[in-house]
PADO-673666 format. One record per residue (C-alpha): residue number from 1; x, y, z. Coordinates in steps of 0.05 Angstrom, whole numbers, plus 5000, padded with zeros to 4 digits. Layout:
% residues N
+-----+------+------+------+
! num !    x !    y !    z !
+-----+------+------+------+
! NUM !    X !    Y !    Z !
...
+-----+------+------+------+
***
This chain:
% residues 411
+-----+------+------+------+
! num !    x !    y !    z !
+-----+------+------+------+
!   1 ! 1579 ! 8255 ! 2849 !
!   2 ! 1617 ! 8234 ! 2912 !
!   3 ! 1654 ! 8172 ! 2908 !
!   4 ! 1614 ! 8138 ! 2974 !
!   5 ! 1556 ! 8151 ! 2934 !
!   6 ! 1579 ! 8113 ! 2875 !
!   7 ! 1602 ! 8057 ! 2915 !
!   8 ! 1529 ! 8059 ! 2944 !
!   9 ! 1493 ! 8061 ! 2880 !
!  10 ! 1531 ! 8005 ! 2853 !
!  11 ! 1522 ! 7961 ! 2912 !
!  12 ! 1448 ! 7978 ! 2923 !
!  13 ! 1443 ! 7958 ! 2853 !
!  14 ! 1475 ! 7884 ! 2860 !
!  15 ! 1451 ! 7872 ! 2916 !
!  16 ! 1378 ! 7881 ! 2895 !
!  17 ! 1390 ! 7847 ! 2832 !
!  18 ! 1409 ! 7789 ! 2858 !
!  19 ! 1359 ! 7777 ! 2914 !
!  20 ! 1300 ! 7805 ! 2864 !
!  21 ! 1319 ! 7747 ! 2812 !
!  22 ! 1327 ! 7698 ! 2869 !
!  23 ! 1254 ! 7717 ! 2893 !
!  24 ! 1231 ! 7714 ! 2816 !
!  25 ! 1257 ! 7649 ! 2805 !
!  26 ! 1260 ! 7609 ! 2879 !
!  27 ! 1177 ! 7568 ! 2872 !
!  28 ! 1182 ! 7562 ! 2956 !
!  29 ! 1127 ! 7571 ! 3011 !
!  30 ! 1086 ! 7630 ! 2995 !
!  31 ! 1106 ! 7650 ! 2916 !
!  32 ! 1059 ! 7703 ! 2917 !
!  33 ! 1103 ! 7747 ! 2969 !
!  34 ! 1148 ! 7716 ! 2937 !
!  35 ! 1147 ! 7753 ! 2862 !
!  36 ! 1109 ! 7820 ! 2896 !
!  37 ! 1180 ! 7823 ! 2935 !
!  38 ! 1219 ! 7803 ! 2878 !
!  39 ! 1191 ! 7854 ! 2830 !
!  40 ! 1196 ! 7921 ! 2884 !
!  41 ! 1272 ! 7893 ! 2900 !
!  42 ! 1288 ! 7894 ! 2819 !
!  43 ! 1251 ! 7959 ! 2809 !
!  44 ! 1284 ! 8000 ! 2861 !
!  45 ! 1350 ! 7970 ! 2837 !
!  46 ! 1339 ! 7987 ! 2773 !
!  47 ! 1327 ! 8053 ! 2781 !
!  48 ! 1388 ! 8063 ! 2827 !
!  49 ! 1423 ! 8030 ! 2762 !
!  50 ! 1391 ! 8086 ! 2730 !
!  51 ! 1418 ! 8141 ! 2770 !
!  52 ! 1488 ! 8113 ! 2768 !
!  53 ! 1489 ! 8109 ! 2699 !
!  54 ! 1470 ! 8187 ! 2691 !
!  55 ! 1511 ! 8207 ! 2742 !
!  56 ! 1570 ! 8173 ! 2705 !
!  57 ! 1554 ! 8197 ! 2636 !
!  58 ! 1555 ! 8130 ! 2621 !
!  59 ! 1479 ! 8137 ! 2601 !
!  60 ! 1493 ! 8159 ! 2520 !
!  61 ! 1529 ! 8094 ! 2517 !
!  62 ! 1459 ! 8055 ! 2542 !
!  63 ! 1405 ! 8107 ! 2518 !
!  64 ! 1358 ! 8045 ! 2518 !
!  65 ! 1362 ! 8058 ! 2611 !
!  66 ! 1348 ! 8133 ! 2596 !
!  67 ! 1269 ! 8121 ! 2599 !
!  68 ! 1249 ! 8061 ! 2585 !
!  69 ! 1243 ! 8041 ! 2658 !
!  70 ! 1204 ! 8103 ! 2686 !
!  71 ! 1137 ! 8055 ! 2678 !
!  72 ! 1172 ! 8022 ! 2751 !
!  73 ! 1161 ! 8084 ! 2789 !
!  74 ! 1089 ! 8061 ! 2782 !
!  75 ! 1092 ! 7991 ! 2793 !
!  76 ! 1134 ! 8004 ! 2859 !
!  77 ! 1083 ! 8035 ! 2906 !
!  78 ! 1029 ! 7983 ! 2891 !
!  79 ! 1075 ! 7923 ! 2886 !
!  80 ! 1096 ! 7944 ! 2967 !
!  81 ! 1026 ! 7959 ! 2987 !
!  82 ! 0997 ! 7896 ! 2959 !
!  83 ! 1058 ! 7864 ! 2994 !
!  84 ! 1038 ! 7889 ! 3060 !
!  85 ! 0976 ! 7872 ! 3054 !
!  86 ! 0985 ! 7794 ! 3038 !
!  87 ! 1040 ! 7795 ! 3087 !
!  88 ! 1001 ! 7814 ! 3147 !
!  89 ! 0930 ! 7793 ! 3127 !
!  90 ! 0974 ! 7719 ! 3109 !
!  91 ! 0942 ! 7719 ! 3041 !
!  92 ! 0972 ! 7674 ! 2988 !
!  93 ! 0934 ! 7693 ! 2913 !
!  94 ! 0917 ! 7766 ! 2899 !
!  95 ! 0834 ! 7777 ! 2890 !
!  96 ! 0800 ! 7793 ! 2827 !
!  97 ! 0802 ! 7868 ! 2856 !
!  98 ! 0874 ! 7874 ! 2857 !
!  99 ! 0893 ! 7881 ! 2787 !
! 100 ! 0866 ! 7952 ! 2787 !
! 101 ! 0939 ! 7966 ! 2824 !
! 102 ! 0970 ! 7945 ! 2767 !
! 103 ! 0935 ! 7995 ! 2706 !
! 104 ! 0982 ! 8052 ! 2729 !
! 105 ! 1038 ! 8018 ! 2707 !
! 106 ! 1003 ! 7985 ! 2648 !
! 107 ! 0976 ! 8052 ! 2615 !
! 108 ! 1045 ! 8081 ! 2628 !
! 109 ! 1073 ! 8030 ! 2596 !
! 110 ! 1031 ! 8043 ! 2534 !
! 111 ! 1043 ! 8113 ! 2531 !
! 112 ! 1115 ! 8103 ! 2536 !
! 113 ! 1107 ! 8060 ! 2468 !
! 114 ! 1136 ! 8122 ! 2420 !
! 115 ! 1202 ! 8120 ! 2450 !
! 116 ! 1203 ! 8045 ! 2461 !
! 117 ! 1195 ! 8041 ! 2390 !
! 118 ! 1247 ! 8102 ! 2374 !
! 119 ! 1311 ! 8091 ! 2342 !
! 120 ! 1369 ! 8090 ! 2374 !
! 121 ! 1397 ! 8152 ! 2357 !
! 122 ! 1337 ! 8179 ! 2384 !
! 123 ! 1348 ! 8158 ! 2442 !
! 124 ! 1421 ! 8172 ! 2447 !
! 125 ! 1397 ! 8246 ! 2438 !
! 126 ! 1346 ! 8241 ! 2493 !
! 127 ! 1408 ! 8210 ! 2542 !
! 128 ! 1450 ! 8266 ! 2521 !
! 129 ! 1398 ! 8317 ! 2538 !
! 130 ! 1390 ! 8286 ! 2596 !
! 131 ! 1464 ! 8283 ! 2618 !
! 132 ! 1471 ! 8357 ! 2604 !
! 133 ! 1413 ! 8388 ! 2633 !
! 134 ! 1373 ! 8330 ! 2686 !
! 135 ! 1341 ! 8387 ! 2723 !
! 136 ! 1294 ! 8398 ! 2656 !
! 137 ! 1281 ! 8332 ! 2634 !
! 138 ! 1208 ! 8340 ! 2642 !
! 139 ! 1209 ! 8388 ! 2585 !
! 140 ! 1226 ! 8331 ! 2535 !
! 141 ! 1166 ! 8299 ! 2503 !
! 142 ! 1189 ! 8220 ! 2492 !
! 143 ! 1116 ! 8195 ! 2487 !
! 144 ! 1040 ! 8205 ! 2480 !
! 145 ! 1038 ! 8254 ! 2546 !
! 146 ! 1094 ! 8299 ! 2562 !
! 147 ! 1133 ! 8286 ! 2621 !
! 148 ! 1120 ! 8340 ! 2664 !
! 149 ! 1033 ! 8307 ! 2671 !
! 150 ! 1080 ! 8240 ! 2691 !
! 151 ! 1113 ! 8282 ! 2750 !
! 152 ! 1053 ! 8302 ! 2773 !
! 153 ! 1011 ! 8223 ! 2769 !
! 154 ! 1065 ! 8202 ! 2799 !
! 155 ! 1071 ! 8244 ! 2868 !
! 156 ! 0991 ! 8246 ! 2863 !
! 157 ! 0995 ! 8154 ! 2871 !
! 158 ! 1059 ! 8152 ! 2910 !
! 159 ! 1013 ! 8193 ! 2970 !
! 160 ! 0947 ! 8153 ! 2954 !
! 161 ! 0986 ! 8090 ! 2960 !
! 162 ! 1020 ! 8114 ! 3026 !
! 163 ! 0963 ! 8136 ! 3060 !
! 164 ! 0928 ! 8069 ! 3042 !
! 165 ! 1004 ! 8029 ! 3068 !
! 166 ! 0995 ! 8063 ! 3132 !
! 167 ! 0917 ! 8067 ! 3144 !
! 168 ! 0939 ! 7986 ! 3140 !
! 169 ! 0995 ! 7985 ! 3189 !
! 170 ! 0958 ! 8021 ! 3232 !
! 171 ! 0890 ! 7976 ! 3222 !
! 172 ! 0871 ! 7914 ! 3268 !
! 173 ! 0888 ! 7871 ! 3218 !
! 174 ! 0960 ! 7894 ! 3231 !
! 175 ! 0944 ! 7891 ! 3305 !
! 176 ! 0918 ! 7818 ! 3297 !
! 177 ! 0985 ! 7801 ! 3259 !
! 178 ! 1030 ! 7829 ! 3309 !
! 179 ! 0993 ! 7793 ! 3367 !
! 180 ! 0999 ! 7724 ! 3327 !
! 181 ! 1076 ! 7735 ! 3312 !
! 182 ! 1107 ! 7771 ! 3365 !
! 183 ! 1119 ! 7707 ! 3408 !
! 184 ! 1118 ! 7656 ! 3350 !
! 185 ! 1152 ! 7685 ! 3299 !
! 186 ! 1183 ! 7767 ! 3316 !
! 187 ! 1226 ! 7781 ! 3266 !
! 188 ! 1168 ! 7782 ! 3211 !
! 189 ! 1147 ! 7845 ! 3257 !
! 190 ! 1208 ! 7872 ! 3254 !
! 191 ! 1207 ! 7866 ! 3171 !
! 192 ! 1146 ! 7890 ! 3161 !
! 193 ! 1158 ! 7956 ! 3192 !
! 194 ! 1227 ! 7963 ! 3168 !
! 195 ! 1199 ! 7948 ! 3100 !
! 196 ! 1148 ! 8001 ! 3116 !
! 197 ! 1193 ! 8054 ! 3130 !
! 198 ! 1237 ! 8045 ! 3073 !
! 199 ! 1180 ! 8046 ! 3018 !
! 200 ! 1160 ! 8112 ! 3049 !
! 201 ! 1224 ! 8138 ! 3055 !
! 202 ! 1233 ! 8124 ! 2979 !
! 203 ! 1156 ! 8166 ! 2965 !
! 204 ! 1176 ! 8224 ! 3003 !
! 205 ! 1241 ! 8233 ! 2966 !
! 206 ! 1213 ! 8218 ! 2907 !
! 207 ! 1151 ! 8271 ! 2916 !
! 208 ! 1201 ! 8323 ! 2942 !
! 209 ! 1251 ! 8313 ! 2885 !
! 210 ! 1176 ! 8324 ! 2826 !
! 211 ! 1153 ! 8379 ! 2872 !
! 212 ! 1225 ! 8412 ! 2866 !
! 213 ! 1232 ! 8399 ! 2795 !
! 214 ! 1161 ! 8438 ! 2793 !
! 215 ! 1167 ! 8494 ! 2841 !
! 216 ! 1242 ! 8513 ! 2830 !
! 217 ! 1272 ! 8477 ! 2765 !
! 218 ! 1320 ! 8433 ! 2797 !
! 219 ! 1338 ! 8369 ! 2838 !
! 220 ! 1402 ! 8375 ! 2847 !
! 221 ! 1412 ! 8370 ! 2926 !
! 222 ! 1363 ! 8312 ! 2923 !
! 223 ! 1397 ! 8265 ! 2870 !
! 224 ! 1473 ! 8290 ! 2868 !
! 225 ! 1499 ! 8254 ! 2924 !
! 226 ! 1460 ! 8286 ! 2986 !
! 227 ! 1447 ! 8271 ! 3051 !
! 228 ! 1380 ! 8244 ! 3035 !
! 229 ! 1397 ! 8205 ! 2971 !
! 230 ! 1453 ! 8175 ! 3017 !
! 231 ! 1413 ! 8151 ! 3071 !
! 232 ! 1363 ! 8126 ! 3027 !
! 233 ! 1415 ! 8078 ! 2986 !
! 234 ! 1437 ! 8051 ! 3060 !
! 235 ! 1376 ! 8041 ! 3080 !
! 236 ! 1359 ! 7997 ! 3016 !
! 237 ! 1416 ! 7960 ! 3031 !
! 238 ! 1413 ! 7951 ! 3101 !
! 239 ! 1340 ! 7921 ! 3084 !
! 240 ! 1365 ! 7871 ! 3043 !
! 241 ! 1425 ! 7848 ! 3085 !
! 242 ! 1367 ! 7845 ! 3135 !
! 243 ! 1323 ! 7797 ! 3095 !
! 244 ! 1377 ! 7768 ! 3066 !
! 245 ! 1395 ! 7742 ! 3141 !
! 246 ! 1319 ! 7720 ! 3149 !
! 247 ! 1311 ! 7677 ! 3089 !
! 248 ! 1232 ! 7657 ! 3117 !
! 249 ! 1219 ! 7729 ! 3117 !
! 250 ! 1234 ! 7738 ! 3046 !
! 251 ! 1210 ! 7674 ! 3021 !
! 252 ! 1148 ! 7665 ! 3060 !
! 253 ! 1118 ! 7615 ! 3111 !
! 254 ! 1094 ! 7552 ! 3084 !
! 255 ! 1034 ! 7553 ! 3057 !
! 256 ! 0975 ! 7498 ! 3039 !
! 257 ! 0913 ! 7503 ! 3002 !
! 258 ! 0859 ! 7521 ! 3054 !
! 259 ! 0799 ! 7466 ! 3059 !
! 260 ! 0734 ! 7474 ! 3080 !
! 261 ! 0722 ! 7449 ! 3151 !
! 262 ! 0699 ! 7376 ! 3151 !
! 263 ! 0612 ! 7367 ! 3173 !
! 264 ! 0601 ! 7349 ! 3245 !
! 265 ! 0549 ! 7305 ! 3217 !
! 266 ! 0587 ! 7271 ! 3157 !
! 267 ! 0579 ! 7193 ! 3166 !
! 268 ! 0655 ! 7169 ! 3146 !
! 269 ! 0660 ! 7095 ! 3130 !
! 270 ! 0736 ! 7102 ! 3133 !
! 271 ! 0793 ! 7153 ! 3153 !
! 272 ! 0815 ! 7192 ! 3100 !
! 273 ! 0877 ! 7235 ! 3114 !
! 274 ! 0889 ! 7304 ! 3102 !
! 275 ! 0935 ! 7327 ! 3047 !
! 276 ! 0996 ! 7342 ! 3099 !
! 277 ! 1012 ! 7264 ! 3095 !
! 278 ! 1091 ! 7253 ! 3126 !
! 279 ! 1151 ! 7241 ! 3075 !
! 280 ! 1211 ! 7217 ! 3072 !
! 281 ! 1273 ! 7253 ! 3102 !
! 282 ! 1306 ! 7238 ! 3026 !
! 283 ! 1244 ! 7295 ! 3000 !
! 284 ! 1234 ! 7339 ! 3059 !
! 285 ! 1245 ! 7412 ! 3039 !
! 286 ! 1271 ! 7464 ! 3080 !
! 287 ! 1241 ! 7481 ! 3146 !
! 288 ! 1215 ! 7550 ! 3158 !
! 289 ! 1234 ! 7538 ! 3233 !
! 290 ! 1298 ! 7524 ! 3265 !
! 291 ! 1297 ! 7456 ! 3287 !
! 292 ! 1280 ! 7474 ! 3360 !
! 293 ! 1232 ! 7520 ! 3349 !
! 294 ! 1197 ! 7461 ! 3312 !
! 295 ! 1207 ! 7416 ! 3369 !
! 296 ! 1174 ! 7468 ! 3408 !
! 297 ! 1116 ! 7474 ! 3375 !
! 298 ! 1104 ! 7402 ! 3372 !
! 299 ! 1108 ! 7405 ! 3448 !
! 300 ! 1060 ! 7459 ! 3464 !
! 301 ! 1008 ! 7419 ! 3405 !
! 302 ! 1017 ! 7361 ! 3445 !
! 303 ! 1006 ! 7394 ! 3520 !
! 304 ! 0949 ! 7429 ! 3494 !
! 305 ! 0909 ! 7359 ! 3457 !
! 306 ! 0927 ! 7323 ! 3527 !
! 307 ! 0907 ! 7385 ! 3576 !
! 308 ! 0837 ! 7412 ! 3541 !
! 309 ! 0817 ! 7352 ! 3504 !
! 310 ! 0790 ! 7393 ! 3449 !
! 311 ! 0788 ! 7328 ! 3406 !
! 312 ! 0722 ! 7321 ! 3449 !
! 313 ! 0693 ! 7367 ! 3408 !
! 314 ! 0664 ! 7332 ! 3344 !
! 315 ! 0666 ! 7402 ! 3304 !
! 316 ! 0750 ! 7414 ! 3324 !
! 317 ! 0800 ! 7418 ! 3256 !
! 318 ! 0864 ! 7447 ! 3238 !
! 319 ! 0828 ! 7510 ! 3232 !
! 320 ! 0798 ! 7510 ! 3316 !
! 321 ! 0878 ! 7497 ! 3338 !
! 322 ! 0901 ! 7551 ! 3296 !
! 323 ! 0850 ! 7598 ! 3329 !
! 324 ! 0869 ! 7565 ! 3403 !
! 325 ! 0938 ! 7560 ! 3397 !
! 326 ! 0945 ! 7633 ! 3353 !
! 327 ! 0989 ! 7596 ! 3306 !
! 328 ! 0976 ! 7612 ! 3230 !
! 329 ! 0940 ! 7545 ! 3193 !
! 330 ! 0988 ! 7533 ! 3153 !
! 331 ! 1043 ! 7540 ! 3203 !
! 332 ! 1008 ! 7479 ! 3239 !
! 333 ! 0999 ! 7439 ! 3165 !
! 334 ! 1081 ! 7449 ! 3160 !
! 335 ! 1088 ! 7420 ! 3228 !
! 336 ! 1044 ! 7359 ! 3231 !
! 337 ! 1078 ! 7341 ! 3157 !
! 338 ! 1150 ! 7357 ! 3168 !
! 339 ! 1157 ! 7357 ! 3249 !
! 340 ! 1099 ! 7307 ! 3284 !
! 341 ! 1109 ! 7271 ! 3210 !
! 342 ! 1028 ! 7252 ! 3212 !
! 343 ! 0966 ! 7281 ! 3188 !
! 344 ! 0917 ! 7328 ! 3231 !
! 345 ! 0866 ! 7282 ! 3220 !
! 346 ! 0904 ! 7209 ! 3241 !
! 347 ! 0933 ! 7254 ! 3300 !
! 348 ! 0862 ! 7275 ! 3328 !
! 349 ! 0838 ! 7207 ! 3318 !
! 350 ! 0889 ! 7180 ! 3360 !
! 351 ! 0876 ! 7230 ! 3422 !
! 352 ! 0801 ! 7210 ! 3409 !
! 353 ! 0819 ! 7139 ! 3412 !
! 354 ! 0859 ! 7136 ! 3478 !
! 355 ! 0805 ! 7178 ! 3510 !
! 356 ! 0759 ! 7125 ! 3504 !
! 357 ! 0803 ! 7070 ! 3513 !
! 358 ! 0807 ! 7114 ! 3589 !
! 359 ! 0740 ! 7113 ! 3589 !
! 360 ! 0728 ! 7035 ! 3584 !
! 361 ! 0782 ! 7021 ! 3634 !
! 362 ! 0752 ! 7072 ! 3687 !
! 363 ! 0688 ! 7032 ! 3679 !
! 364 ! 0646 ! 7077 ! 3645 !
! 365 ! 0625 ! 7028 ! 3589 !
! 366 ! 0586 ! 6992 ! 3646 !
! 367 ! 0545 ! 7051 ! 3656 !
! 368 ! 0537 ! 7082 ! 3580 !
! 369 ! 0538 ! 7052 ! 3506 !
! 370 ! 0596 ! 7053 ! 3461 !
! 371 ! 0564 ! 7090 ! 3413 !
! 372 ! 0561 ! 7146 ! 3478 !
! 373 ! 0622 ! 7143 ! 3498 !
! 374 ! 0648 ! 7156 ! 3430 !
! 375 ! 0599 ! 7214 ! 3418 !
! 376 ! 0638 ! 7230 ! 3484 !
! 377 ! 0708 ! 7225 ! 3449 !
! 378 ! 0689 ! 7269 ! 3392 !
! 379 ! 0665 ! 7221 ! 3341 !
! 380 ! 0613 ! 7244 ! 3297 !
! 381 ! 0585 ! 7173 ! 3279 !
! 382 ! 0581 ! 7104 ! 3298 !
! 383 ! 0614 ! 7074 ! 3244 !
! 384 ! 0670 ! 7129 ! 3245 !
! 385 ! 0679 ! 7107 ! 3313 !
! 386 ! 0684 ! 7034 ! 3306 !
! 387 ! 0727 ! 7041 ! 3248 !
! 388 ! 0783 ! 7085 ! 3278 !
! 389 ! 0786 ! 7038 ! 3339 !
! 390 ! 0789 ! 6972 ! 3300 !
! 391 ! 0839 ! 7013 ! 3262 !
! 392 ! 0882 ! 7039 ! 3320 !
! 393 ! 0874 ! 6988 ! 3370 !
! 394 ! 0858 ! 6917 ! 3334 !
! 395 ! 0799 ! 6910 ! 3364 !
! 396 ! 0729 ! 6929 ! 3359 !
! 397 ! 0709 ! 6974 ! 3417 !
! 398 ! 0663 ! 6914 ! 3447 !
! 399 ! 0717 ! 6866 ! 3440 !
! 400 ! 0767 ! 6914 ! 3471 !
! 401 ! 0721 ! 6916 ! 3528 !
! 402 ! 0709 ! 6848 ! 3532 !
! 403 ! 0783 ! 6838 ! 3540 !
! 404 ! 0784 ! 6901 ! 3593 !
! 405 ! 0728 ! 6858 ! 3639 !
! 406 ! 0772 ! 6784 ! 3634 !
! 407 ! 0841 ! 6821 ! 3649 !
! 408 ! 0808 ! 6857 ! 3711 !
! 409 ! 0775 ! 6781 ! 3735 !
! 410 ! 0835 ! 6754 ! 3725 !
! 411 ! 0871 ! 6807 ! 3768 !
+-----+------+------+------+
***
């Protein structure tokens, strides 16, 4: 093995390590991309770890790393898909349907259990086997199926879990990401598709080395240092100096618990805010924005209230400005907490509130009721109204009007 692809190995393996266990252990924004990251970052550095070690001979002195981590070659391809696909689809819990992904890797796992259990000098033998002769390490039976049926499952899911990657990236979902991100937010295109091309750059050696193993006994110009192997290990690590750069990539967006849209109809005897309440600067976490882009965004939130007066609309939520604006929801829950430091709710009701308080000074309560001219403002009920005003202003909205009518006989 050639000394620039030891140096490779080692650093693939370090670097991975250490940003997997970060992932695992840092609880920020969305911890479900979070761990799916984490756990395809460890595995693939393991199993460089792996390779080095054999490589190095160093394996008889660790037989425990001879097999006991082959289970990860089938936790890797679903780990990335199911990545992808809470990535761009900006889901934040797996379904009840996605643990099938995981019985792969669970049922290897259990049929791995013989040598688990094995003694160490049986496993010291298997390493030494293996050090002497890795183009036949199929042959050796270490559990309940031999190794050879393994090489075959596992190039048989590594191109079902391909084909369903890119049948994704290629999907409108993917379209409908790129559309929402490639002015807000690029560089999560930019990952994604990296990200893409790595994982399959990984299945494609990985098929080709089990195919060579099967058709011609041997996989030495895939493992020993070649140009593929090469590339691949640079690749890995110019993914994670990548990431590593864009911390909100790795970590994920901000995310809050959706909430059903409030009823047009609700009668509200007071105003409730939403859970994004503002804090303190002594407790506010780390933005997922610079602090211009945040500034930004609070800018274009405000142009668009005072410009379209969606507010008007008695049926508009977090949910209608994310669709408007084509800013992910809980982008806009981050911002109103952290940036605009007030609630969705308390900031509609304020746009609502000036809009009528323009109404009563352009005369219009001399020609329709209050109760119209807050149906007008996007109040859903007459006590909602007058509460919010009183609330906001002071006043009730017929004393407020009063007081309109004596300033202007005054004037």
């Amino acid at each position: 093995m050639s000394p620039l692809y030891e140096i490779l190995l080692f650093t693939a393996f370090v670097l991975g390590i250490y940003l997997g266990c970060a992932l695992l252990i840092i609880n920020r924004y969305n911890r479900l991309l979070n761990r799916l990251l984490g756990i395809v970052t460890l595995s693939i550095s393991i199993i460089f770890l792996v390779f080095y070690l054999i490589n190095k001979k160093w394996i008889v002195d660790v037989p425990f790393f001879a097999r006991s981590f082959t289970p990860l070659s089938y936790l890797i391809p679903s780990c990335s898909y199911l990545y992808i696909k809470c990535f761009i689809k900006d889901e934040y819990r797996l379904q009840k349907k996605d643990i099938i992904h995981f019985l792969p890797f669970t049922f290897n796992v259990i049929l791995l259990l013989p040598y688990l259990f094995s003694s160490t000098e049986t496993k010291r033998a298997y390493a030494k086997a293996l050090v002497a002769n890795l183009d036949y390490f199929q042959y050796y039976n270490t559990g309940f199926i031999p190794e050879r049926y393994h090489v075959i499952a596992r190039s048989l899911l590594l191109m079902v879990y391909l084909f369903l990657m890119w049948r994704l990236m290629l999907s409108n979902a993917y379209r409908s990401f790129v559309s929402k991100n490639k002015t807000l937010y690029p560089h999560s295109i930019y990952w994604i598709r990296f990200f893409a091309i790595f994982i399959t750059m990984l299945g494609i050696l990985a098929v080709l080395m089990r195919w060579q193993i099967i058709l011609y006994g041997s996989t030495f110009f895939l493992l020993h240092g070649s140009p593929l192997s090469i590339a691949l290990a640079v690749f890995f690590i110019i993914l994670l100096a990548y990431g590593t750069s864009n911390p909100v990539i790795l970590y994920g967006l901000p995310h809050f618990v959706k909430t059903a849209p409030e009823p047009a109809t609700a009668i509200v005897t007071n105003i409730t805010p939403e859970p994004e309440t503002p804090i303190a600067d002594a407790v506010l976490p780390r933005a997922p924005f610079e602090k211009a882009r945040m500034e930004a965004f609070e800018q274009v939130i405000k142009q668009y209230m005072e410009e379209q007066a969606p507010y008007c609309d008695p049926e508009f939520n977090l949910d209608s400005m994310s669709k408007a604006l084509n800013i992910p929801r809980h982008h806009l829950s981050w911002i109103f907490r952290y940036q605009i430091r007030q609630s969705f709710v308390d900031y509609r009701t304020h746009f609502r509130v000036e809009h009528v308080k323009r109404c009563m000074q352009e005369g219009l309560g001399k020609e329709l009721t209050l109760e119209a001219i807050g149906e007008q403002a996007g109040f859903s009920s007459r006590s909602t109204f007058f509460v919010a005003f009183k609330k906001l202003t002071g006043q009730t909205p017929s004393a407020y009007l009063d007081s309109i009518a004596v300033h202007q006989k005054a004037g």
